[in-house]
C-alpha positions as CSV (number, residue, x, y, z in Angstrom):
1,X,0.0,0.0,0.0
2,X,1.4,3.6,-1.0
3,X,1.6,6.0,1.6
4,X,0.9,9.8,1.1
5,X,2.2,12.3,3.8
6,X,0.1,14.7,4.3
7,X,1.4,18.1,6.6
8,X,-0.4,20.7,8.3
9,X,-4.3,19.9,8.9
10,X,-5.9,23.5,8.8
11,X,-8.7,24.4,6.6
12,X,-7.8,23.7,3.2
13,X,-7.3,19.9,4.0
14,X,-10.8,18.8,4.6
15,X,-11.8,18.6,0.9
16,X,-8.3,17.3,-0.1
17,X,-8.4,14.8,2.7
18,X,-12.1,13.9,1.8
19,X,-11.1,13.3,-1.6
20,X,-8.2,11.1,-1.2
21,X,-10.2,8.8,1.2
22,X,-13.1,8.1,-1.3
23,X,-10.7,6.9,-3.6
24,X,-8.0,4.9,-1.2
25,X,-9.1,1.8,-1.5
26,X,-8.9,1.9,-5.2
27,X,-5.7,3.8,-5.1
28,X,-4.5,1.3,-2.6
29,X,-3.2,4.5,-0.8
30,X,-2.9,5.2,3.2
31,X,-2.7,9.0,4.3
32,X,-0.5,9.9,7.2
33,X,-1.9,13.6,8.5
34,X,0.4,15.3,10.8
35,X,0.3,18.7,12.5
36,X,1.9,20.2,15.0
37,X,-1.5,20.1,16.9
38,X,-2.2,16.8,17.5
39,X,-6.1,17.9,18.2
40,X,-6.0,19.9,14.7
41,X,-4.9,16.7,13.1
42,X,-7.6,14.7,14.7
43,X,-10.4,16.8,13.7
44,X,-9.1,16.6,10.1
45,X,-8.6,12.9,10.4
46,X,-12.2,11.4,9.9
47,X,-13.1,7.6,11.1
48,X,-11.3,5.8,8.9
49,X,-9.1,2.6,8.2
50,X,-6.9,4.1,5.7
51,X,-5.5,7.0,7.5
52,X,-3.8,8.0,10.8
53,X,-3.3,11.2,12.6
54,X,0.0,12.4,14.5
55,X,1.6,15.3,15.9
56,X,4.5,16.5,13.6
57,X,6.9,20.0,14.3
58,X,8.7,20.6,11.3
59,X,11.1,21.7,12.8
60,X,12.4,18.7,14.4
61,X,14.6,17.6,12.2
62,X,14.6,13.9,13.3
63,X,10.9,13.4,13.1
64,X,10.7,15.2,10.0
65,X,13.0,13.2,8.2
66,X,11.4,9.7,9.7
67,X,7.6,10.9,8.7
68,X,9.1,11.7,5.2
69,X,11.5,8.6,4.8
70,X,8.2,6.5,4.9
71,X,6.3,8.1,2.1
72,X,5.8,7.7,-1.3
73,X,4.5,11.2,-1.9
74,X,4.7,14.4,0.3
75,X,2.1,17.1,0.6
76,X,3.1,19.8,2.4
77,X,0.0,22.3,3.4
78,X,2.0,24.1,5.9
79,X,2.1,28.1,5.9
80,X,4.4,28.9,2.5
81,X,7.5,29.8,4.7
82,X,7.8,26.5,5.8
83,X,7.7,24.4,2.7
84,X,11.3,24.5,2.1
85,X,12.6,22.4,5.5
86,X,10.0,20.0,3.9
87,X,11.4,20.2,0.4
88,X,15.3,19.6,1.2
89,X,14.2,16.4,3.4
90,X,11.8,14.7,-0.2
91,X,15.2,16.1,-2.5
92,X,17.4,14.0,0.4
93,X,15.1,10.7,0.5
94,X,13.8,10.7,-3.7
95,X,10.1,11.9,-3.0
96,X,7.8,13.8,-5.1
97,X,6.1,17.2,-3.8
98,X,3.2,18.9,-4.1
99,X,2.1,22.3,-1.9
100,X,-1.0,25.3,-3.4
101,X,1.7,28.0,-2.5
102,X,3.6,30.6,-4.9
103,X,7.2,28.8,-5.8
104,X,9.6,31.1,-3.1
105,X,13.6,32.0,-4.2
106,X,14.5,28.7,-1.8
107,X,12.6,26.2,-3.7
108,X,13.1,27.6,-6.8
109,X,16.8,27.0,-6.2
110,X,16.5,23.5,-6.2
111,X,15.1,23.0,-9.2
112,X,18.3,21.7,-10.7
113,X,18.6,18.9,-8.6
114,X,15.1,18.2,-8.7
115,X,15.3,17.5,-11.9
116,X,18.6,16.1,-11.7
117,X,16.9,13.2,-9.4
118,X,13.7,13.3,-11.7
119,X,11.8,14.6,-9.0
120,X,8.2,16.5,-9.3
121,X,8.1,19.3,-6.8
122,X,4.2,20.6,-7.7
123,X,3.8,23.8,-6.6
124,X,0.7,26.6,-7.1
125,X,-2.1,23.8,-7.3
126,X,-4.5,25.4,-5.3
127,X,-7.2,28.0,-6.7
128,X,-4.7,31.2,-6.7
129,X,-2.2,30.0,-7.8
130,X,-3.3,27.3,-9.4
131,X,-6.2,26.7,-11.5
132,X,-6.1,30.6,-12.6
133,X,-3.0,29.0,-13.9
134,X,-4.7,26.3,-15.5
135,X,-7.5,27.4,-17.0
136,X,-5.5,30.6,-18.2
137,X,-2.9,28.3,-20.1
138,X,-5.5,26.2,-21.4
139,X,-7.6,29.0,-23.6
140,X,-4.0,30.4,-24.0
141,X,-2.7,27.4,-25.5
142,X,-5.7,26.7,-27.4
143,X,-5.3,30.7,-29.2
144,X,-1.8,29.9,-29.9
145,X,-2.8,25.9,-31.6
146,X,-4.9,27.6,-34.1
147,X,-2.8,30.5,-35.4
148,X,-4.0,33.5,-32.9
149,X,-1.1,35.6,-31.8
150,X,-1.6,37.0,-28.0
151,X,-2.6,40.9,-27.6
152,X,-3.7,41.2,-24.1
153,X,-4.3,39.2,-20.3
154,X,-6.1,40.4,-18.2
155,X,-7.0,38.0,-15.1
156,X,-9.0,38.0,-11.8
157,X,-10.1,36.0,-8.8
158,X,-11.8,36.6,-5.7
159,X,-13.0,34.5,-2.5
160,X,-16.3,36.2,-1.3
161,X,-19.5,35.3,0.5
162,X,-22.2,34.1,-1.4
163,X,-25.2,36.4,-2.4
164,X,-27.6,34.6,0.1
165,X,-25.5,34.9,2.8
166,X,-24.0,38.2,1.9
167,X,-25.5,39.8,5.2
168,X,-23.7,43.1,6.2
169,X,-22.8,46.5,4.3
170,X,-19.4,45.6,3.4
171,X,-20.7,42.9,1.0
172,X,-17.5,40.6,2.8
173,X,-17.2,37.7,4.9
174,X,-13.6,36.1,5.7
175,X,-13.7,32.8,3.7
176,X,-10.1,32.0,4.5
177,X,-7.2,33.7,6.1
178,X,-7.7,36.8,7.5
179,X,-4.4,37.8,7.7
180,X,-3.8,38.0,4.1
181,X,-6.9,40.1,3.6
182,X,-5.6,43.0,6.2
183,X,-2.0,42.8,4.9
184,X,-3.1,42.7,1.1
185,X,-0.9,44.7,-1.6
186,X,2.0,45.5,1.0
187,X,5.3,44.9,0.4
188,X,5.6,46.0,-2.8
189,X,3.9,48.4,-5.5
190,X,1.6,46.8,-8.1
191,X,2.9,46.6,-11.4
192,X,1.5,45.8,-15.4
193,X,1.5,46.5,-18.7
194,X,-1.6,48.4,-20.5
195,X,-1.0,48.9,-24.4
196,X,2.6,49.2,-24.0
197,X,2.8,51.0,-21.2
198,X,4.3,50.0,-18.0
199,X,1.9,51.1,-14.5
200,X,2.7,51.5,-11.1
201,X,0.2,52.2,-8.3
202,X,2.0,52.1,-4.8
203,X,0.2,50.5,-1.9
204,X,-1.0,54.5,-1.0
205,X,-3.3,54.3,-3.6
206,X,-4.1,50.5,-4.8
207,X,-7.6,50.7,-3.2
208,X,-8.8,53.8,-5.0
209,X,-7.6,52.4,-8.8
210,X,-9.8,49.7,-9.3
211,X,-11.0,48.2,-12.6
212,X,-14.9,47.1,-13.0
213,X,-16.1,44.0,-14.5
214,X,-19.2,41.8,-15.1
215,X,-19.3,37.9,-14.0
216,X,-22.8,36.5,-16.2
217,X,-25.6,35.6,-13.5
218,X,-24.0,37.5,-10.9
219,X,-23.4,41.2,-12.0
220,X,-20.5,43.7,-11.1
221,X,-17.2,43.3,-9.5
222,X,-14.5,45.3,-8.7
223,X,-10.7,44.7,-9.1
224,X,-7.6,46.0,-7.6
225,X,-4.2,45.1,-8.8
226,X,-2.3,42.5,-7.6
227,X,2.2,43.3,-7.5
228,X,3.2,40.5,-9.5
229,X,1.7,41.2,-13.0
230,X,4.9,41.8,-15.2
231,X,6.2,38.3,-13.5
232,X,3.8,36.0,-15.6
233,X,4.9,37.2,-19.1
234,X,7.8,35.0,-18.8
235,X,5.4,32.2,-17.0
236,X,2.7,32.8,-19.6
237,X,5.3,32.9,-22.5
238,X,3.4,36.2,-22.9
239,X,6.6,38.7,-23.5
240,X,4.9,40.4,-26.5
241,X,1.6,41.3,-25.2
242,X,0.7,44.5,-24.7
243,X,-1.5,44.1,-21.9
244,X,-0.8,42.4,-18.7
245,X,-2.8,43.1,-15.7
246,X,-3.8,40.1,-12.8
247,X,-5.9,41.9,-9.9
248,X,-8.5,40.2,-7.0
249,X,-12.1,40.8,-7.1
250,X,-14.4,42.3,-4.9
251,X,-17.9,43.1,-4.5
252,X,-18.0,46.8,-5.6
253,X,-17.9,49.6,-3.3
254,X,-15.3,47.3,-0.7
255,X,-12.1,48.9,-1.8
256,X,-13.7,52.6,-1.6
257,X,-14.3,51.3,2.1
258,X,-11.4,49.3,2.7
259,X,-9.2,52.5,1.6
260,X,-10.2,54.6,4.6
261,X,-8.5,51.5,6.9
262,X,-5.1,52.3,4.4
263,X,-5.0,55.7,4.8
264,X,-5.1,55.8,8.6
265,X,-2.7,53.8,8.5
266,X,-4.6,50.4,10.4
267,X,-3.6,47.9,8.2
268,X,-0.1,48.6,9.2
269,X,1.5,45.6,9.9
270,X,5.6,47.2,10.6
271,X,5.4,48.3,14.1
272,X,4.0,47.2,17.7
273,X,1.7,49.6,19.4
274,X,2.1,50.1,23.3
275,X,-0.9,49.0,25.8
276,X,-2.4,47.4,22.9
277,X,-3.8,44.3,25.1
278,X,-5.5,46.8,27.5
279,X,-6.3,49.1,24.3
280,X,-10.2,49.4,23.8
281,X,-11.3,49.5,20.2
282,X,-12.3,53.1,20.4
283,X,-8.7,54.2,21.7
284,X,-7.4,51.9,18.5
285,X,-9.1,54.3,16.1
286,X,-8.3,57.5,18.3
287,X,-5.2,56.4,18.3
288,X,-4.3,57.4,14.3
289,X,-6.3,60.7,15.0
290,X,-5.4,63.8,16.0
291,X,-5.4,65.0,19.8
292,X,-8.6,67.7,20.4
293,X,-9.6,69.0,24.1
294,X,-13.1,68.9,22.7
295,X,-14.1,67.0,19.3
296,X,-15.5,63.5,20.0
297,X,-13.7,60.4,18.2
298,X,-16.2,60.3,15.9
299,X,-15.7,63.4,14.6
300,X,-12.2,64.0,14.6
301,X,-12.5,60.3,11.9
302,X,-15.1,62.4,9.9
303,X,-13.1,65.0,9.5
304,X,-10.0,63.2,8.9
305,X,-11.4,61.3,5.8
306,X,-13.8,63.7,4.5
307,X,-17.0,61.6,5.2
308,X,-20.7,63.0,5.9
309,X,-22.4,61.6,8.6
310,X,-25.0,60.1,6.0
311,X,-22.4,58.6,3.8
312,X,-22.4,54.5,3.5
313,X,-19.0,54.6,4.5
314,X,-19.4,56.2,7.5
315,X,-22.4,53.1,8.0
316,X,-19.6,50.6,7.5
317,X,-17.3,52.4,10.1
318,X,-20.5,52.1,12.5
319,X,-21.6,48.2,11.8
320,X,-18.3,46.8,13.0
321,X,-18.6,48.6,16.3
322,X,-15.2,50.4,15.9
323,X,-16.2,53.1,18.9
324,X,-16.8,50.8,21.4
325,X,-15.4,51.9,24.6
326,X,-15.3,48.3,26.7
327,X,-14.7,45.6,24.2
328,X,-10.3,45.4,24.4
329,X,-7.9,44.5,21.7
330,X,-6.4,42.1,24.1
331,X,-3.4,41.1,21.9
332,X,0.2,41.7,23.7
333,X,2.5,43.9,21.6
334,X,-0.1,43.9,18.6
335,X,0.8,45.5,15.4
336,X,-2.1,48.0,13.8
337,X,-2.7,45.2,11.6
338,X,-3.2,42.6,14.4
339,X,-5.5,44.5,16.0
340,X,-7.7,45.5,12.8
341,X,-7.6,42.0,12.1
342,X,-9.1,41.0,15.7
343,X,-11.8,43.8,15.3
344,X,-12.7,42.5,11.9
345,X,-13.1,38.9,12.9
346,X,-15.9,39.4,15.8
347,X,-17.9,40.5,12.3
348,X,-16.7,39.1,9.3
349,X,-16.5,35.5,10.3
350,X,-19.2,33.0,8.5
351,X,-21.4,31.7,10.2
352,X,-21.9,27.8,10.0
353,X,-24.8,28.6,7.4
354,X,-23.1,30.8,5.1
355,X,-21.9,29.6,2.1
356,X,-18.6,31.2,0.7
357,X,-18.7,32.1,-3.2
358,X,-15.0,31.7,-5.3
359,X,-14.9,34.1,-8.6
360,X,-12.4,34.1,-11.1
361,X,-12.0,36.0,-14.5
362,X,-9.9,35.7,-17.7
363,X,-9.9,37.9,-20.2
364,X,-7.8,37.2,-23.7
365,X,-7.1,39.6,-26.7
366,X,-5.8,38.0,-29.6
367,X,-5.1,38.7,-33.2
368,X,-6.3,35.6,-35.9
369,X,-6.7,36.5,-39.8
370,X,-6.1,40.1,-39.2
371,X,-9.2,40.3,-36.9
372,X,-8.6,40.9,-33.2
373,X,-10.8,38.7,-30.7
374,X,-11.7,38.9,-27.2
375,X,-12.2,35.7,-24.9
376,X,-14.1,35.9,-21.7
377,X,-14.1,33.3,-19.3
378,X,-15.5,33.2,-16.3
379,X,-16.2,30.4,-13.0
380,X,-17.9,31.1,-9.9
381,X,-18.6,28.4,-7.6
382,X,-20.3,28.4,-4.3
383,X,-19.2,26.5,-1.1
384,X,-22.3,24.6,1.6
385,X,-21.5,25.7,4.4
386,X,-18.8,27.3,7.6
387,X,-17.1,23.8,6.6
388,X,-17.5,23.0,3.3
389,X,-16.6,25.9,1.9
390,X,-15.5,26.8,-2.1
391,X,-12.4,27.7,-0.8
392,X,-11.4,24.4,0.5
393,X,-12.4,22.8,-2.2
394,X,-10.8,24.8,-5.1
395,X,-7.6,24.6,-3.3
396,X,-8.1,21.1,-1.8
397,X,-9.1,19.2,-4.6
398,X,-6.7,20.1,-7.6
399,X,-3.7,19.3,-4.8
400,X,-4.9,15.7,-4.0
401,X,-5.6,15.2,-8.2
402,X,-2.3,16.3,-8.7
403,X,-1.0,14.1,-5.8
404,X,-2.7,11.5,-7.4
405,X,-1.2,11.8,-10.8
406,X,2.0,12.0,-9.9
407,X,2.1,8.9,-7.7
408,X,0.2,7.2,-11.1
409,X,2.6,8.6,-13.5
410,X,0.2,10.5,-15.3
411,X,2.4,13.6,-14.6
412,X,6.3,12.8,-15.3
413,X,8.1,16.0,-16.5
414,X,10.5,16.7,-13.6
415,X,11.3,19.6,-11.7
416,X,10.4,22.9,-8.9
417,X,7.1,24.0,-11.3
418,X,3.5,25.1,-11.5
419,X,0.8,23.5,-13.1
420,X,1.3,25.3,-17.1
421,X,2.3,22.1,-19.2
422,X,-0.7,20.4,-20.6
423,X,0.6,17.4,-19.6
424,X,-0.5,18.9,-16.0
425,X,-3.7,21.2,-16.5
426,X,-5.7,19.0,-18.8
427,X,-6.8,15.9,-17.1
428,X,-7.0,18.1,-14.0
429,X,-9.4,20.6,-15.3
430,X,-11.2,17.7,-16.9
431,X,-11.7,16.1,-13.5
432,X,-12.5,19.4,-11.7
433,X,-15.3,19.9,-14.3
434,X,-16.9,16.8,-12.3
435,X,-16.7,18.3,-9.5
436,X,-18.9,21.6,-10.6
437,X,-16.0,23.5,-10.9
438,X,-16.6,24.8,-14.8
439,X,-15.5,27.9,-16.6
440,X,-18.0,28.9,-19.2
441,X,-16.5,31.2,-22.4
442,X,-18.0,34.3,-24.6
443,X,-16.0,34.9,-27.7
444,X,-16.7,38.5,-28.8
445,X,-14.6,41.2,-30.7
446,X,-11.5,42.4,-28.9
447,X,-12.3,46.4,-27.9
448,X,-9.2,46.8,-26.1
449,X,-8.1,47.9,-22.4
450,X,-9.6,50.5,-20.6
451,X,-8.9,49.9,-16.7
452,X,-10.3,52.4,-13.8
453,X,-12.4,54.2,-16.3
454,X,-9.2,55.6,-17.8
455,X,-8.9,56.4,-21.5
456,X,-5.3,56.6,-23.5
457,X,-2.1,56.7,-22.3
């Protein structure tokens, strides 16, 4: 019986979990689920005679190494940063890889003896990265096979809460890690291409230059730019296109909001504030205001950002109770963003009947016969529940296909890489298709790229 090691057991690993188990017996295929929670593990590990769970650190070196010595496939479902003590131990004992994070400066260093040991180290097979990947490559590839020459990308996704259970005014629920959502766009400034011309927006402004678009069935979204456009013309094979441009989708009218958290500077995530586990949520916001003998917090914030009293945005400030005097931040030593984040939760959390909603968006330009053509393509698809949610499953299940593959031999090109070859995205998308997970396509004529209601150069 072929072992798979599976490591880390938070949310993502129900659906990938689920889905290994309904096909073990026909795999002939045992899953070993480690964490370094043994109760997390546990939970994740449902009654059943072909698995086991166990408490793993991975930073032990010596129970690392033993877990991975005994499997025939590694997947690693840890946080990003941790991927790499995983990856040296399956390059030192000949085992295959697969994690849903973005390929970091470590692991792409060891492509060369990956390869050298004709090793598959799978990386970005979750939902972003990993079947925007897909599915882009697929229509991509498909342009190219029939003669079309590549004008323009433009590409989208967004996890969000479904319509029925889209209960409060910011139109947003957290459907997976929070963290990422308060830190989002820092770090770096957002950069792409549009008709030739190279962008930048800084993090200052990312949330006020957003780009509108329509998902069929569903209606309008808005996007704002992600940093790493410019990387994928090389990933793509897309160096001639004139426009490049990869974003994350929201419900409109969220960024507008989310902006007033950036420009007080909450999302802040570079230095500890003092008292801050004593701090009440109303001295968190007073905090980034101005000192007055007499104006009330409220007003001071008002006046700061410019917003009437009977402005929706001022509604939004109110719903998540930010002026409470007794409820605490009650984090030791927390950063602006650590506290936001904690504030945030008590509201945005689903609740175990809301369903979560995943949207993603391609657009293609492309010249064929001297006509230019536009391709959109579009998936939405809609978790249960608090559980079962869209997330889990987009990233869940194309990790444990590809999993599978690989320990089949249906995937054999060696290597650090992400899911681009055909060889890799075609039986997978084929299999997510049973699963519900289906882009649909309109082919119209290409009108070229206008983002945030701009117009020329």
């Amino acid at each position: 019986m072929r072992e798979i090691l599976i490591i880390g057991a938070g949310k993502s690993t129900s659906v990938l979990i689920s889905h290994l188990l309904k096909n073990a017996e026909k795999e002939d295929i045992f899953l070993n689920i480690c964490d370094i929670d043994f109760e997390s593990a546990k939970k994740a590990t449902p009654n059943h005679s072909l698995c086991k769970a166990f408490s793993l650190d991975v930073f032990n070196n010596e129970s690392r190494e033993n877990a991975i010595k005994k499997a025939d496939i590694v997947i690693s479902m840890l946080p990003a940063r941790f991927h790499i003590e995983v990856a040296r131990d399956c390059l030192k004992f000949n085992k295959n890889m697969v994690t849903a994070s973005y390929i970091s400066t470590a692991m792409k260093a060891l492509d060369t003896n990956v390869k050298e040991k004709g090793l598959i180290f799978m990386n970005e097979i979750g939902v972003d990265p990993g079947i925007d990947h897909m599915s882009a490559m697929q229509v991509i590839d498909k342009i190219r096979e029939k003669g079309g020459k590549m004008i323009s990308f433009e590409s989208f996704t967004g996890g969000l809460v479904a319509p029925e259970s889209d209960t409060n005014l910011w139109n947003y629920k957290f459907t997976w890690n929070p963290r990422n959502v308060v830190v989002a766009g820092q770090g770096g400034v957002a950069e792409f291409i549009q008709e030739g011309k190279y962008k930048y927006i800084p993090y200052h402004r990312l949330f006020r230059r957003t780009e509108f678009l329509e998902v069929p069935g569903y209606g309008k979204f808005e996007g704002y730019a992600n940093r790493n456009s410019l990387d994928y013309m090389s990933i793509y094979g897309l160096e001639n296109v004139l426009t490049l441009f990869r974003g994350t989708i929201r419900k409109v009218g969220f960024s507008r909001a989310w902006n007033m958290f950036v420009q007080l500077g909450m999302t802040d995530d570079s230095f500890v504030m003092k008292d801050s586990e004593t701090m009440s949520y109303r001295d968190f916001v007073n905090s980034f205001l101005p000192y007055s003998p007499t104006d009330s917090v409220e007003l001071k914030l008002r006046h700061n950002l410019k917003i009437d009293q009977d402005d929706i945005m001022w509604e939004k400030l109110i719903e998540l109770d930010l002026f409470n005097s007794e409820k605490k931040i009650g984090i030791k030593e927390a950063t602006p963003a650590q506290a936001l984040q904690k504030i945030l939760m008590e509201k945005w959390l689903l609740s175990p009947e809301d369903k979560d909603m995943i949207v993603m968006y391609h657009k293609f330009g492309y010249e064929l016969n001297g006509k230019r053509k536009q391709i959109d393509s579009t998936m939405v698809h809609i978790g249960k529940n608090q559980n079962e949610t869209a997330m889990a499953k987009t990233v869940g299940l194309p990790v444990a296909i590809a999993a599978l593959k690989i320990l089949n031999g249906e995937i054999t090109t060696p290597g650090v890489q992400l899911p681009i070859k055909k060889e890799v995205y075609g039986s997978i998308l084929k299999e997510l298709e049973n699963h519900g997970i289906v882009f649909k396509e309109l082919e119209t004529e290409y009108l070229g790229y206008s983002p945030f209601g701009a117009v020329g150069n």
